[in-house]
C-alpha positions, 0 to 999 in steps of 0.5 A, a space after each residue: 357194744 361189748 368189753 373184754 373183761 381184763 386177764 386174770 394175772 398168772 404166775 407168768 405176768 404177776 402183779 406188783 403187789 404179788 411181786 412184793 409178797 414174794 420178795 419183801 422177806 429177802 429185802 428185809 434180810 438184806 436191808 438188816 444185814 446192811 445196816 448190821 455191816 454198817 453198825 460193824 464197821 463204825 464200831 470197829 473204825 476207831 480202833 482197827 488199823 491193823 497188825 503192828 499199828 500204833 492206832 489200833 486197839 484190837 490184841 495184834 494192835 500196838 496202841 498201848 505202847 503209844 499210850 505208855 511212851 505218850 506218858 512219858 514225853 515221847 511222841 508217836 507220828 505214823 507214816 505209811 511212805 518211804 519219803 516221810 520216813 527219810 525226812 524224819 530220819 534225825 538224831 533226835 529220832 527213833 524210827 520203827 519200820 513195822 514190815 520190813 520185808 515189805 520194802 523193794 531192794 531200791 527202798 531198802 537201799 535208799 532207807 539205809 543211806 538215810 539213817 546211816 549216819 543219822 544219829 537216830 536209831 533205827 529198830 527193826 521188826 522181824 526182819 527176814 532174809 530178803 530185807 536184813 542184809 539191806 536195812 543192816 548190811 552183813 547181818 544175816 536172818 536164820 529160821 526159827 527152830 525153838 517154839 519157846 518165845 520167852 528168852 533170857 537176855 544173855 547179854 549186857 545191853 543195859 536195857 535188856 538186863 533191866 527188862 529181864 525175861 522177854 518174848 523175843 523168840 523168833 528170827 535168829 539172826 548173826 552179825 559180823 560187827 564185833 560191838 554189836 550186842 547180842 541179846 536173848 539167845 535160842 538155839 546158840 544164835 541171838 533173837 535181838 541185835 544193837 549194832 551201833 553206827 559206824 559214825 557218830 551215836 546212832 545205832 540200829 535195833 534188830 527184833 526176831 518177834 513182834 511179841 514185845 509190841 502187842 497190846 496183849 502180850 505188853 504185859 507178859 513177861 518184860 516186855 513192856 520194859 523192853 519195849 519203852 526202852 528201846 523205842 523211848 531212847 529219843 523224844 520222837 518216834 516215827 511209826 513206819 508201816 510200809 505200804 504197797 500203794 506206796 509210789 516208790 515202791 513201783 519205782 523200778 529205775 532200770 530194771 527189765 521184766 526178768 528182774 522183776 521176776 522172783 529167783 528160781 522162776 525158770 526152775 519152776 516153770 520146768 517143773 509145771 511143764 514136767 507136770 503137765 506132760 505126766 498129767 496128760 500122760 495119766 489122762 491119755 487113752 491106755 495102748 492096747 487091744 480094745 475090751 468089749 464091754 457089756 452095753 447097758 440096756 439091749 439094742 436089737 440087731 435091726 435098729 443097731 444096722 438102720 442107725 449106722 445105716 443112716 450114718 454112712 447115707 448121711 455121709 455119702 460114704 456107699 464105698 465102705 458100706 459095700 466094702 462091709 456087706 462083701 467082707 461080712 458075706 465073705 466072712 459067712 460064706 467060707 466055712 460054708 464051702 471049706 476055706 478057712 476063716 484066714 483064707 476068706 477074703 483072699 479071691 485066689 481060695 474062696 472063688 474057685 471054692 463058691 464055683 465047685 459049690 454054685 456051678 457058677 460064672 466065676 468072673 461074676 462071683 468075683 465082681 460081687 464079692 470083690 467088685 469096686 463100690 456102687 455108683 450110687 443108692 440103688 446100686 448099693 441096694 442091689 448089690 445088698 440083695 445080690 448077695 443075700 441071694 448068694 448067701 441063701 443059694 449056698 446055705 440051701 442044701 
């Protein structure tokens, strides 16, 4: 009794230990870049919250003027729903709202209707056109158009005075209220509002620049006098950082999809479709005559005809291959018997030419050049061999 010696492994049917060899360098580099991710975020968890976060301790961080307003008795408490910061609306209360532009028309709408008259003051960063005028009705946002952020205070806001200098150069922004004060100018327009509120002693806070609550800017300028001022006028301060995961954010009431839709929408969707149909004009096949081009590598004659030989046979299509042998023969064979190139394949002129010439049936002439298509293959070939022996019999001298 014999036994087959087993199969050596190949580079098709490797073993596992070769597997390993062969993959144990990338694992290792993946396990090292997992564990260095890991190490990375629990460094940085503690103290990366985000931009404007009274938690968070990285430069665009705002923890420092938490620690500075704890220090002196004020409280810091972050909310990230709209629900949170209308309950915490109250005149005891300063209420931040770090993006304002974040806010939907019914949130603006239902923030303002709670701090109106709350007796509280409502400061608000960097507000742009889409949520001024609904968080601060008539107050209107203008473009930057100085790249100088320090200012001076240029009015009688006893906080601004006590601050001096500050980094309040950004949105510049315009009320009609003639007791609101206007601080720290740029290009004629205040970067900073106090409009007061209609009823009772709260008021609202309007901030062109983001500057004067940076953990790496809090030390510039007046900044941090600025900023405790206007955020420790009460004992409590409520930190907003409005959020898009926020359920009343999707709350659309009785809105259709078209109101949903960004303005200018239509406009822009004609611009496109005008795009699209230059584009495909660009890329469209240009009019006029064909150009011969000069073939990349030379292709003899022979094999050129067998190859569209085999197309038209494939195709069945025995009706234009007899139509281009006659038309080439006819082509060939004018100029040969007098007729002009224009007259070859007109049977009236180049007929009665070919019969003086052949002393020829002139009904069988034209039956072969100008007769209807084969019935089939063997039909095409005779008529292919019928009239090389016409074009022979009138070449010969």
């Amino acid at each position: 009794m014999t036994t087959e010696a087993p199969l050596a492994s190949t580079s098709a049917s490797p073993t596992a230990r070769q597997v390993w060899t062969r993959a144990r360098g990338i694992a290792l580099a993946l396990v090292v870049l997992l564990a260095t991710a890991v190490v990375i975020a629990a460094v940085r968890s503690d103290a990366r919250h985000g931009r404007l976060d009274p938690r968070a301790a990285d430069p665009y961080g705002s923890r420092a003027v938490a620690e500075l307003l704890g220090d002196r008795g004020v409280s810091t408490r972050v909310v990230t729903t709209l629900d949170d910061a209308h309950d915490a609306a109250g005149p005891d209360t300063t209420l931040l709202v770090a993006a304002p532009d974040l806010l939907t028309g019914r949130q603006q709408r239902l923030l303002h209707a709670a701090t109106e008259n709350s007796g509280g003051r409502t400061v608000l960063v960097t507000p742009g056109a889409p949520s001024v005028d609904g968080l601060a009705p008539g107050t209107t946002a203008d473009p930057v158009t100085s790249f100088d952020s320090t200012l001076a205070p240029g009015c009688d806001l006893p906080a601004a005075r006590r601050a001096g200098r500050a980094d309040t150069g950004g949105i510049r922004y315009s009320t009609p209220d003639p007791d609101a004060d206007t601080c720290y100018p740029s290009e004629g327009l205040p970067t900073l509002l106090r409009i007061p509120a209609d009823a009772g002693s709260g008021d609202t806070v309007v901030i062109g620049a983001p500057d004067i609550l940076y953990n790496d800017r809090l030390d510039e300028q007046g900044n941090a006098s600025l900023a405790l001022q206007l955020l420790g006028s009460r004992p409590h301060l409520v930190w907003y950082l409005p959020s898009l995961s926020d359920d009343s954010a999707t709350d659309t009431g009785k809105q259709t999809f078209f109101d949903l839709l960004p303005g200018g929408w239509l406009w822009g969707t004609l611009q496109l479709a005008v795009a699209a149909v230059l584009a495909a004009f660009w890329r469209a096949r240009r009019l006029g005559p064909l150009v011969a081009e000069r073939l990349p590598v030379a292709v003899r004659a022979s094999e050129a005809v067998e190859g569209r030989a085999r197309l038209y046979r494939r195709a069945g299509a025995r009706d234009r291959a007899a139509t281009a042998l006659r038309s080439t023969t006819r082509t060939r064979l004018a100029p040969l018997v007098g007729v002009s190139p224009a007259q070859a394949h007109a049977p009236e002129a180049l007929l009665p030419a070919l019969s003086a010439r052949l002393h020829g049936d002139g009904q069988a002439l034209h039956q072969l050049l100008f007769g209807p298509p084969p019935r089939d293959d063997a039909a095409l070939i005779a008529l292919a061999d019928q009239l090389d022996a016409l074009e022979r019999e009138v070449r010969r001298p």
